[in-house]
C-alpha positions as a Markdown table, in Angstrom:
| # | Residue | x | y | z |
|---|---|---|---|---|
| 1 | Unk | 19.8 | -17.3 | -16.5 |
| 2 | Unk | 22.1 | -16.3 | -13.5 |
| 3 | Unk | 23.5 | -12.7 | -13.2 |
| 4 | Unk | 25.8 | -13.0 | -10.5 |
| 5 | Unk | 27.9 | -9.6 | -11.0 |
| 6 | Unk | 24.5 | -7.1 | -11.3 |
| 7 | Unk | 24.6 | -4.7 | -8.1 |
| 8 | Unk | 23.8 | -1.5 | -10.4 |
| 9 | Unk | 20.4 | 0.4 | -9.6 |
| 10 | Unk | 18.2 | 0.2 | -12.3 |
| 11 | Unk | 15.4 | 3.5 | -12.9 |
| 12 | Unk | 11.9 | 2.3 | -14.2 |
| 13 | Unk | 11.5 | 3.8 | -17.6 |
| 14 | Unk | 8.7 | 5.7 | -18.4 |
| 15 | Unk | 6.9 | 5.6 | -21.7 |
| 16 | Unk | 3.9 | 8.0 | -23.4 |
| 17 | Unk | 1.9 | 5.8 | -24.7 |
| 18 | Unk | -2.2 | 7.1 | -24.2 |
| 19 | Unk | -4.3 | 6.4 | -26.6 |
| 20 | Unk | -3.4 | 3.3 | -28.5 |
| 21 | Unk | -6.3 | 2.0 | -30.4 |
| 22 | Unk | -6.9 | -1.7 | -29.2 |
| 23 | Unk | -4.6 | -1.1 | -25.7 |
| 24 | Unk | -7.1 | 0.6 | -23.6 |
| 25 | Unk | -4.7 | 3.6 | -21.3 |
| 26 | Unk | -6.1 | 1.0 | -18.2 |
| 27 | Unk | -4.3 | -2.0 | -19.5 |
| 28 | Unk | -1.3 | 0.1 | -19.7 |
| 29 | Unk | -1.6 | 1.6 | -16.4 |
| 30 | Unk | -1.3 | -2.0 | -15.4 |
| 31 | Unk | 1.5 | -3.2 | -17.3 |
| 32 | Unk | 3.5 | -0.3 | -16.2 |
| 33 | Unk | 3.2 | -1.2 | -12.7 |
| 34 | Unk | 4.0 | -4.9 | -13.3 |
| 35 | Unk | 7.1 | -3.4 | -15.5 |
| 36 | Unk | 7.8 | -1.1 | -12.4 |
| 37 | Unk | 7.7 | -4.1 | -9.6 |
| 38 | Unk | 10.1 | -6.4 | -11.9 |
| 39 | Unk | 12.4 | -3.2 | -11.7 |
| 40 | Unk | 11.6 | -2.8 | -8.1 |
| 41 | Unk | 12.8 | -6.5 | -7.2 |
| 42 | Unk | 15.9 | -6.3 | -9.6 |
| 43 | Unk | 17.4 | -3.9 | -6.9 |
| 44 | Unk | 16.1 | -5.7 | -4.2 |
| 45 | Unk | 17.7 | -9.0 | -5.4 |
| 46 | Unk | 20.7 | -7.4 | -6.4 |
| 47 | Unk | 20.9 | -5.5 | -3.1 |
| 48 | Unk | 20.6 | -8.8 | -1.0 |
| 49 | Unk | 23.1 | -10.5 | -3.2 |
| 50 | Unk | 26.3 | -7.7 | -2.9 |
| 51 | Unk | 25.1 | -7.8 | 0.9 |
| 52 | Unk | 25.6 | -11.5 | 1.2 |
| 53 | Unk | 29.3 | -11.4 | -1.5 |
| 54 | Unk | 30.5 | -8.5 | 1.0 |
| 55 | Unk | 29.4 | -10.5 | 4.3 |
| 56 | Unk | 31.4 | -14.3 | 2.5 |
| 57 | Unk | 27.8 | -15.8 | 2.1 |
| 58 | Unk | 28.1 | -16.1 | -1.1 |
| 59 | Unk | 28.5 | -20.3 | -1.4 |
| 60 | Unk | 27.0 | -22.6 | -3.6 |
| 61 | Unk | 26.2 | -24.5 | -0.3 |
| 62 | Unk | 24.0 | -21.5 | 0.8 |
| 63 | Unk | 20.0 | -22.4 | -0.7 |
| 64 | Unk | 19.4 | -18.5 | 0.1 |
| 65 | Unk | 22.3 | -17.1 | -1.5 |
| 66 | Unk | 21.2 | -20.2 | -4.8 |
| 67 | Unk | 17.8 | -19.2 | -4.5 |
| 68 | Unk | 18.6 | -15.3 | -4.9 |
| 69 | Unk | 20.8 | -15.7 | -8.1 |
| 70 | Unk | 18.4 | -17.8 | -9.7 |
| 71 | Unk | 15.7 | -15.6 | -9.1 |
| 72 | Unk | 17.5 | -12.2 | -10.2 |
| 73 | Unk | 17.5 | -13.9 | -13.6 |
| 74 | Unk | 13.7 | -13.9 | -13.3 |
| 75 | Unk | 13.2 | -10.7 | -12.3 |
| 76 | Unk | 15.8 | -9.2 | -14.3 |
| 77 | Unk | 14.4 | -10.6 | -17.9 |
| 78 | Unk | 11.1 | -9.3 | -16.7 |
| 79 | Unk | 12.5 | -5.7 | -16.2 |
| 80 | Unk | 14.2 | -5.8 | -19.5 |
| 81 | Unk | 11.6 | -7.6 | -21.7 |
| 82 | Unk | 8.8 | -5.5 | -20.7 |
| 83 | Unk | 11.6 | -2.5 | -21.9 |
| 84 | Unk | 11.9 | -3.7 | -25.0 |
| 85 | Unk | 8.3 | -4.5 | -25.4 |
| 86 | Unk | 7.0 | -0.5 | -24.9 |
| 87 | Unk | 9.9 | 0.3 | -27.0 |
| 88 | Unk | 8.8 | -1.4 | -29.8 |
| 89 | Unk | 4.9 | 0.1 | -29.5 |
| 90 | Unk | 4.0 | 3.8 | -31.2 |
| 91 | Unk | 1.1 | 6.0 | -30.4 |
| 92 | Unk | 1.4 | 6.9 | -34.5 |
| 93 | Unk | 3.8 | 4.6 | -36.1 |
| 94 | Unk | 4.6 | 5.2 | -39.5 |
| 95 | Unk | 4.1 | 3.1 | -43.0 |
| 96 | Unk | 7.3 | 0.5 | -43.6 |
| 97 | Unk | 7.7 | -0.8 | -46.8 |
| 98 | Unk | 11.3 | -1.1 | -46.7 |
| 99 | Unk | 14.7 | -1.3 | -45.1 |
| 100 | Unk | 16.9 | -3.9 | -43.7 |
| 101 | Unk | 14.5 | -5.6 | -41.2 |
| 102 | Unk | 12.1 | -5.9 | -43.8 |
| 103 | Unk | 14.4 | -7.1 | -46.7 |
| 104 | Unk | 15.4 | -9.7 | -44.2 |
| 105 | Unk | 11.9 | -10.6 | -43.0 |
| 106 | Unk | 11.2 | -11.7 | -47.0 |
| 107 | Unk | 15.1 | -13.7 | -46.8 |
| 108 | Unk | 14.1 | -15.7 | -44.0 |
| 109 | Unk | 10.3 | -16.1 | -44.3 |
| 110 | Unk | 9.8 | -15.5 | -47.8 |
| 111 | Unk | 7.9 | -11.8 | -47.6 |
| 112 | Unk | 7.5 | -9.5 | -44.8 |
| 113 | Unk | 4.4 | -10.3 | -44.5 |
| 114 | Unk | 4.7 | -14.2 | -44.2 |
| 115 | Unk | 7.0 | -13.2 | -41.1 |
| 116 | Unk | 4.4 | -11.7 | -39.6 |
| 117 | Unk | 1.9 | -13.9 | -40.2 |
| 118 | Unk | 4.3 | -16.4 | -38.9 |
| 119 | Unk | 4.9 | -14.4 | -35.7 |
| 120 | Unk | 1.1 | -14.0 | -35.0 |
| 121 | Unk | 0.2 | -17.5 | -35.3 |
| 122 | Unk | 2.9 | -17.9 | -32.5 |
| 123 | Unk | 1.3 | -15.2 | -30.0 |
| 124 | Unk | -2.2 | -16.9 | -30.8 |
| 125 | Unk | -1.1 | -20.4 | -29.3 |
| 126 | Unk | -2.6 | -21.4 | -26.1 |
| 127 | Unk | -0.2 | -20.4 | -23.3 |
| 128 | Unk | 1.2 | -17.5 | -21.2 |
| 129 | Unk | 4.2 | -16.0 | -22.2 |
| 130 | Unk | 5.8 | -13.8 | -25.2 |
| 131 | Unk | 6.4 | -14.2 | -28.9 |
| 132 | Unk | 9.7 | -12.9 | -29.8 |
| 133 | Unk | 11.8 | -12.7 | -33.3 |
| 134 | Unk | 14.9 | -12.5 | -32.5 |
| 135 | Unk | 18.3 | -12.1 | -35.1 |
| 136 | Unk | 20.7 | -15.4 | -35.7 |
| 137 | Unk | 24.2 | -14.2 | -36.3 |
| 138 | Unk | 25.5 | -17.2 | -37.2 |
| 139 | Unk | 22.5 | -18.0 | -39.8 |
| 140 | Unk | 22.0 | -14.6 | -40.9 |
| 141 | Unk | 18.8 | -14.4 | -39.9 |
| 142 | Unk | 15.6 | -14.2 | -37.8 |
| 143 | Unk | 13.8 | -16.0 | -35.9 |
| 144 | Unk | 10.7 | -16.4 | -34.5 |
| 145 | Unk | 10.1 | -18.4 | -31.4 |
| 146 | Unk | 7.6 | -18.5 | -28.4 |
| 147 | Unk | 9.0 | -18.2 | -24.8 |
| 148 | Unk | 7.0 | -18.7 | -21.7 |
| 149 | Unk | 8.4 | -18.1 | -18.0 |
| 150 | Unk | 11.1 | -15.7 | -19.4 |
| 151 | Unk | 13.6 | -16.9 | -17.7 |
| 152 | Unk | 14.6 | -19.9 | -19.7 |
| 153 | Unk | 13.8 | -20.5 | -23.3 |
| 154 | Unk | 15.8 | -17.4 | -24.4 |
| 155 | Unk | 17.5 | -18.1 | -27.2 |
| 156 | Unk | 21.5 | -18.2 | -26.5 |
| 157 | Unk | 23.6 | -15.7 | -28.5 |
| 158 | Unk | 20.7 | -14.0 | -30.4 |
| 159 | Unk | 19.0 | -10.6 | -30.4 |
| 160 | Unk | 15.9 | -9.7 | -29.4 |
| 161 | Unk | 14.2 | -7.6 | -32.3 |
| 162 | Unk | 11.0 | -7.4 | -31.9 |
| 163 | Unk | 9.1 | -8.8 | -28.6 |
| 164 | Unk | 5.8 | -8.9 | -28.0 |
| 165 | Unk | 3.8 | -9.5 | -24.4 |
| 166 | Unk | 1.2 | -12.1 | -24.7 |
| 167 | Unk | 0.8 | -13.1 | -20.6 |
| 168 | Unk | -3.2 | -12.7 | -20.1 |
| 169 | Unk | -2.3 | -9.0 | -18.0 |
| 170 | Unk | -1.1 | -7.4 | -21.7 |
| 171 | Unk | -4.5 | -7.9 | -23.0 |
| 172 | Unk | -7.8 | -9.6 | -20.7 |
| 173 | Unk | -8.8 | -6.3 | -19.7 |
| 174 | Unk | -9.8 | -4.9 | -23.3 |
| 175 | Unk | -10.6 | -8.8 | -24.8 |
| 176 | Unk | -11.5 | -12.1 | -24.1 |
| 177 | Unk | -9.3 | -15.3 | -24.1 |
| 178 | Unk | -10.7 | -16.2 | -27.4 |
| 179 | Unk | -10.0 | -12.6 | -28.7 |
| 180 | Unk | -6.3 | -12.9 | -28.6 |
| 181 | Unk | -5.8 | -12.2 | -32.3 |
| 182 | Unk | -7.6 | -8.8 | -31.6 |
| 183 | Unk | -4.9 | -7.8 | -29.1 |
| 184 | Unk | -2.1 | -9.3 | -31.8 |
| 185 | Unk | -3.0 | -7.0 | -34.3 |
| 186 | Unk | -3.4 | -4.2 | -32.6 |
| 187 | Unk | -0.1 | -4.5 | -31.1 |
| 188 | Unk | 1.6 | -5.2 | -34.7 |
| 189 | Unk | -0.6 | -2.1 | -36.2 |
| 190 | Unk | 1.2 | 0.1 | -33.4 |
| 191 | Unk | 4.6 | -1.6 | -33.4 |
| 192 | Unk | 7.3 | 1.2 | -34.2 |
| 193 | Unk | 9.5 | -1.1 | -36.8 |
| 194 | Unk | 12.4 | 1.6 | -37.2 |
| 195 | Unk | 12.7 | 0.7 | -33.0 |
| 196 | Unk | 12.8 | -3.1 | -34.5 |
| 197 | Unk | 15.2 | -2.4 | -37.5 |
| 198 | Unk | 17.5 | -0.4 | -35.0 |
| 199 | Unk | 18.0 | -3.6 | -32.8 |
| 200 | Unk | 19.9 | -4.9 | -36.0 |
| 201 | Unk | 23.7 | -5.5 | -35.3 |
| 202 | Unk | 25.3 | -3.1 | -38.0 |
């Protein structure tokens, strides 16, 4: 992914999120600042890159100018992916049973819950990276897919609806590498799924 247009100043967002049960507030604590420092590099990259446009150093010749743009798409997908990953996590979610992401959970996978199951088995594979479900316009439905350096792998055309976090910071401070599927489900049981269902296109 290169953004070559992207000289806006992005804000770090901030999110209330004490007292998960199964994310200790110190693994938090971390991931925000992660979150923050992808944020932080966005605007440096982006910064750099109008500098050089504005000064006519902007050439494919140029390995600094090459290197920048293919770095913002780095940095940039961190930023946002971390976004939508604390936007998709509740302090006290509530009970779903029903609605569109649900009804089209059990189209595409069979049941809801076979979509989650098939989602978890994804974030418990060996690897660093993230297990995303993302919506297929063109088929109608979702799917769900494992992505590791975020920058490639993304899935062209497709929305992110649910994302979860599964590099080794998001959970190896409250469980060990072989207690992944701790951390999985205690992400799922706080995982806001009107935020998920909202991501639907209407």
């Amino acid at each position: 992914m290169s953004v070559q247009t992207a000289t806006k100043s992005y804000t770090p967002k901030k999110w209330d999120l004490s007292g998960l049960q199964g994310i200790s507030d110190d693994t938090l604590q971390i991931h925000f600042g992660l979150y923050e420092g992808y944020v932080k590099n966005t605007n440096l990259i982006g910064e750099r890159l109008a500098d050089m446009r504005a000064n006519g150093k902007n050439v494919g010749a140029d390995p600094g100018y090459a290197e920048l743009v293919r770095r913002l798409g780095w940095e940039f997908n961190g930023m946002r992916l971390h976004e939508y990953y604390f936007d998709n996590l509740a302090k006290s979610p509530k009970s779903y049973t029903g609605g569109r992401l649900y009804d089209l959970a059990g189209a595409t996978f069979g049941s809801f819950d076979n979509w989650k199951k098939d989602l978890s088995a994804i974030g418990a594979m060996r690897g660093i990276g993230w297990a995303i479900t993302f919506y297929d316009e063109t088929a109608k439905g979702l799917v769900n897919v494992w992505i590791g350096d975020h920058n490639i792998n993304e899935l062209a055309g497709c929305d992110p609806i649910l994302v979860m976090d599964l590099w080794e910071h998001a959970y190896l401070r409250d469980y060990k590498p072989a207690d992944k599927g701790k951390y999985i489900e205690a992400f799922l049981a706080h995982t806001d799924w009107n935020v998920c269902e909202s991501r639907l296109p209407h």
